[in-house]
C-alpha positions in Angstrom: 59.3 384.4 134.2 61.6 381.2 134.0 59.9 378.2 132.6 60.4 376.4 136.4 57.9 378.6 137.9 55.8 377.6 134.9 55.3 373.7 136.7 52.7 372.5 138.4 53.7 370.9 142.1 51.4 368.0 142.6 51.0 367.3 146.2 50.2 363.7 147.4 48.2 363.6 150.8 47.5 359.9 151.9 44.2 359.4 153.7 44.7 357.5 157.5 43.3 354.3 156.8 41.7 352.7 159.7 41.9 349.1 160.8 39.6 346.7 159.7 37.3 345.3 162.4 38.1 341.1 161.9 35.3 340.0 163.9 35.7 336.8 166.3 36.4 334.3 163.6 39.6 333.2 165.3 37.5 332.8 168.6 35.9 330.1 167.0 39.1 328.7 165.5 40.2 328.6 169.2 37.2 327.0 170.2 37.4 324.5 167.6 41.0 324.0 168.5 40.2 323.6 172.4 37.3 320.7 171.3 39.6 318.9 169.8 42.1 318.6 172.3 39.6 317.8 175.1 38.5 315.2 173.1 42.1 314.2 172.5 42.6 313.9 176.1 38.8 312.2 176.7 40.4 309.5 174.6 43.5 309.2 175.8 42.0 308.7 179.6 39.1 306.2 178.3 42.1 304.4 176.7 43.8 304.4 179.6 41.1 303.2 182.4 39.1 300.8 179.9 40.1 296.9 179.5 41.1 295.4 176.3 38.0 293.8 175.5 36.2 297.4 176.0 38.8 298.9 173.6 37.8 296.1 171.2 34.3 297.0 171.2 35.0 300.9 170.8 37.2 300.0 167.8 34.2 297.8 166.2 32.0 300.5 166.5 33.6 303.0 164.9 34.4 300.5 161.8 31.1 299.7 161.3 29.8 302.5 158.7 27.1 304.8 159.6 24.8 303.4 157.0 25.0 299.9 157.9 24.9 300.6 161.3 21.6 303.2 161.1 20.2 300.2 158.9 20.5 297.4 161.3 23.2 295.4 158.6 23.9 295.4 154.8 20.6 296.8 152.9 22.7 295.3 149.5 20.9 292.2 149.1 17.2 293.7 150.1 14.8 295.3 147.2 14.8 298.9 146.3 11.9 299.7 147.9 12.8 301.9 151.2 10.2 299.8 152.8 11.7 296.3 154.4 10.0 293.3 152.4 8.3 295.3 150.3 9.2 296.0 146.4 7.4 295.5 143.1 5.2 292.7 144.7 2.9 294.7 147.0 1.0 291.8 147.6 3.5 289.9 149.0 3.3 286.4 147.1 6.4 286.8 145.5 8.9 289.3 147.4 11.5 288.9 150.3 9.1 288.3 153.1 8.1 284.9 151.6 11.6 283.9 150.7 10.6 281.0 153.4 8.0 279.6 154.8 7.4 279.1 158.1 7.4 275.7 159.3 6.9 274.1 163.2 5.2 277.5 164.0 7.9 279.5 163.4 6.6 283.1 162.9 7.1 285.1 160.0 8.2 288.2 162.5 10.9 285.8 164.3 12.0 284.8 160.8 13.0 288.3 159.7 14.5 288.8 162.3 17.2 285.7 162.3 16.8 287.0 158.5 18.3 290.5 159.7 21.1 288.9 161.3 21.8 287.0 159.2 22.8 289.6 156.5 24.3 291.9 159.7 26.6 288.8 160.5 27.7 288.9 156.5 28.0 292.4 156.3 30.5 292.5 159.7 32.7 289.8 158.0 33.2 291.6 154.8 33.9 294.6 156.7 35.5 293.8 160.1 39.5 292.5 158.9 39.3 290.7 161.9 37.0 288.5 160.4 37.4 289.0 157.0 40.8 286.9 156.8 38.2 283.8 158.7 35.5 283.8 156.4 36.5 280.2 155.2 36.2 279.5 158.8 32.4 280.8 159.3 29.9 279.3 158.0 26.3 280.8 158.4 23.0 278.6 157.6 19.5 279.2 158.6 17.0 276.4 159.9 13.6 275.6 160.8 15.2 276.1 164.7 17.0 279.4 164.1 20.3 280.7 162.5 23.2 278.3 162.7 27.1 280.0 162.8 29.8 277.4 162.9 33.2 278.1 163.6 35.4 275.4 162.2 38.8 274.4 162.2 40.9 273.9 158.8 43.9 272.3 157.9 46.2 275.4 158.9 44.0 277.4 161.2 42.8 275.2 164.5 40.3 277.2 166.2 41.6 275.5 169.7 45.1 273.9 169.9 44.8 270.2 169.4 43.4 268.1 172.2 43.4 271.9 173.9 40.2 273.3 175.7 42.4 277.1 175.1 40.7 279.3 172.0 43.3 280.4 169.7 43.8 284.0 169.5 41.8 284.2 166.5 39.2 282.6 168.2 39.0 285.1 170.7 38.9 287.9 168.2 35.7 286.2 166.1 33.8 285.7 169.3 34.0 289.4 170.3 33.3 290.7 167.0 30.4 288.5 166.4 29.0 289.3 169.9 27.2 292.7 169.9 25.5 291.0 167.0 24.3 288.4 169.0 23.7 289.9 171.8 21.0 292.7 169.8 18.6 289.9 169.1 16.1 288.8 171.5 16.8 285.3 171.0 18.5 282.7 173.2 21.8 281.0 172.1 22.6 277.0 172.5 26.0 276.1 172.2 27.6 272.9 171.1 31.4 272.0 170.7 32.5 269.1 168.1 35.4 267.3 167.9 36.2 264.8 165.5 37.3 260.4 166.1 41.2 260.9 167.3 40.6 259.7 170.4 42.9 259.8 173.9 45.3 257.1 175.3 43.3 256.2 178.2 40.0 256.2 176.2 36.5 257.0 177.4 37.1 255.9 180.7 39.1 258.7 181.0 38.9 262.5 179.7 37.3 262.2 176.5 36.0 263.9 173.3 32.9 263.9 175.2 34.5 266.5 177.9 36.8 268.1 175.6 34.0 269.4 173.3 32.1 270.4 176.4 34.9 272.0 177.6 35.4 274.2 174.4 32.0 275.1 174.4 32.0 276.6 178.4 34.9 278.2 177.1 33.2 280.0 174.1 30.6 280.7 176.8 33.1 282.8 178.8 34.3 284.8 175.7 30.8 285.7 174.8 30.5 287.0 178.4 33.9 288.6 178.3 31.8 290.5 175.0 29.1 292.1 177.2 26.5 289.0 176.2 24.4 289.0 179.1 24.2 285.0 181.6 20.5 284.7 180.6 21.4 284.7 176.8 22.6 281.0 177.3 19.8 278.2 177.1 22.4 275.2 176.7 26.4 274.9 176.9 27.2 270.7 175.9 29.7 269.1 174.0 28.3 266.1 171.0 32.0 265.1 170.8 32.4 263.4 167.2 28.7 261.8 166.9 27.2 264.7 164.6 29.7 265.0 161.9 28.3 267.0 159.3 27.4 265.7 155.8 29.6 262.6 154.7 32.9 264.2 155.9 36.2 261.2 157.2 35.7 261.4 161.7 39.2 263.1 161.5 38.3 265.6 159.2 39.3 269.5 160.3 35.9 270.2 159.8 34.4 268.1 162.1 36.5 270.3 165.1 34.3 273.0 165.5 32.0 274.8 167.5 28.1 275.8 166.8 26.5 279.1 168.2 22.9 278.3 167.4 20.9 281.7 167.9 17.5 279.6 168.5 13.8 280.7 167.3 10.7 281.2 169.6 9.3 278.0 168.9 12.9 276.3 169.0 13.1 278.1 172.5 9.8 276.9 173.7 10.6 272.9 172.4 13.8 273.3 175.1 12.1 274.9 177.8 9.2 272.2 177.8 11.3 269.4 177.3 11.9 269.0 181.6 8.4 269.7 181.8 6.7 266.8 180.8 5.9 265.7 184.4 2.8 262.9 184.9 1.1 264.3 187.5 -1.4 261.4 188.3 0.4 258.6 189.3 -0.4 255.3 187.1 -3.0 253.0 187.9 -0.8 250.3 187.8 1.2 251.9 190.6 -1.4 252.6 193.0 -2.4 249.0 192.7 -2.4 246.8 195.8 0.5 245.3 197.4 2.6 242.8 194.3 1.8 238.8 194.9 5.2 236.7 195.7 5.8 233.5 194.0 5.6 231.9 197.6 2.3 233.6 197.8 1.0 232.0 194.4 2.0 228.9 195.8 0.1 228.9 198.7 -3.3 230.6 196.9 -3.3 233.6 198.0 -4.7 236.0 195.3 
């Protein structure tokens, strides 16, 4: 026997190996994939078919941060406490809700509430860059008759051209970011345009600060509209032309050029509304009297 009969023959058989089953996990990719693109094309037709202020608005919505907007405005400056006005003082003597006191009946509810957007309006301009690059411009103060916002013109940044009743781009842009703000409260607005001394050639005869400023205002009025702020919104549109300069500022000072969006309290509200109602309703005594005695009458004795 030769020693090559001697080795073993290894034989190798390979088992058929079936095909993993890979389930539907790329159904779901497709899916996901066809989502997508009819949301894709959802936006591209609502892009298409909406106006520029509507785009506007879609845009601010989606820049506004899920937090703040879940929140109703920045949380930052309130207490820890998950309970609004609430904190370490339970009692209330000491905390947020009596920050202020009412005054002229203003209610501690409506006062939170100008409170709330208040901090909303701050939070937008921080966040917004529309408005972030004007926040020198907007100024934010709240009173005894509600919150104040004034939009004022500096040195190098008119709001309206000058002697112009035209907004500024710019101007445009603040007014529609600001307005879904606005337009959330219950309250009524009053606006009031400003001007400062320069006055025009043909002097008050003619046009005057006294129309420009009004003119401004009804034009701020329209851009509010244009934002989706509803016509009843409005309790007053008038122009103060350069008589309520604030502080101790020069007549001519940029600052004076502004305009005032006063988002007005309940009590505020009710002062305005019951301001044309004052009506006598019994005529004078002194009215009803008899007929008047001439002089000629006098004269001749008759009483």
């Amino acid at each position: 026997m030769n020693k090559s009969s001697q080795t073993p023959i290894v034989v190798r058989r390979r088992k058929p190996v079936k095909a993993e089953h890979h389930g539907g996990s790329w159904k779901i990719a497709y899916a996901d994939f066809m989502t997508v693109m009819m949301a894709f094309f959802m936006v591209m037709w609502l892009l298409s078919t909406s106006t520029p202020e509507q785009r506007q608005g879609i845009a601010d919505y989606f820049k506004t941060p899920l937090k703040i907007a879940l929140g109703k405005g920045d949380k930052a400056s309130f207490s820890d406490s998950v309970i609004p006005g609430g904190g370490d003082d339970s009692i209330k003597q000491q905390g947020e809700v009596l920050k202020y006191q009412p005054q002229n009946g203003t209610t501690l509810q409506d006062r939170r509430a100008l409170q709330q957007a208040y901090e909303q309006l701050q939070s937008l301009i921080r966040l917004d860059p529309r408005l972030a690059q004007f926040s020198a411009n907007i100024r934010f103060s709240l009173t005894d008759d509600g919150l104040l916002i004034q939009i004022i013109d500096s040195q190098d940044r008119p709001m309206f051209a000058l002697g112009s009743k035209q907004p500024e781009p710019y101007m445009r842009s603040i007014l529609l970011a600001m307005a879904p703000v606005i337009s959330s409260m219950p309250n009524k607005i009053v606006l009031s345009g400003h001007t400062d001394s320069l006055r025009y050639s043909a002097g008050d005869s003619g046009y005057s600060n006294w129309e420009l400023s009004t003119d401004r205002a009804s034009a701020v009025r329209r851009i509010l509209a244009t934002g989706g702020m509803a016509e009843e919104k409005f309790l007053r549109v008038m122009g103060s032309a350069d008589r309520m300069s604030p502080g101790s500022n020069h007549p001519d000072d940029p600052v004076n050029r502004r305009i005032s969006v006063l988002v007005v309290s309940k009590q505020k509200e009710q002062s305005i509304m019951a301001e044309d109602r004052v009506l006598p309703t019994v005529a004078p005594a002194a009215l009803i009297a008899a007929p008047s005695v001439t002089t000629q009458d006098k004269q001749n004795g008759r009483q």
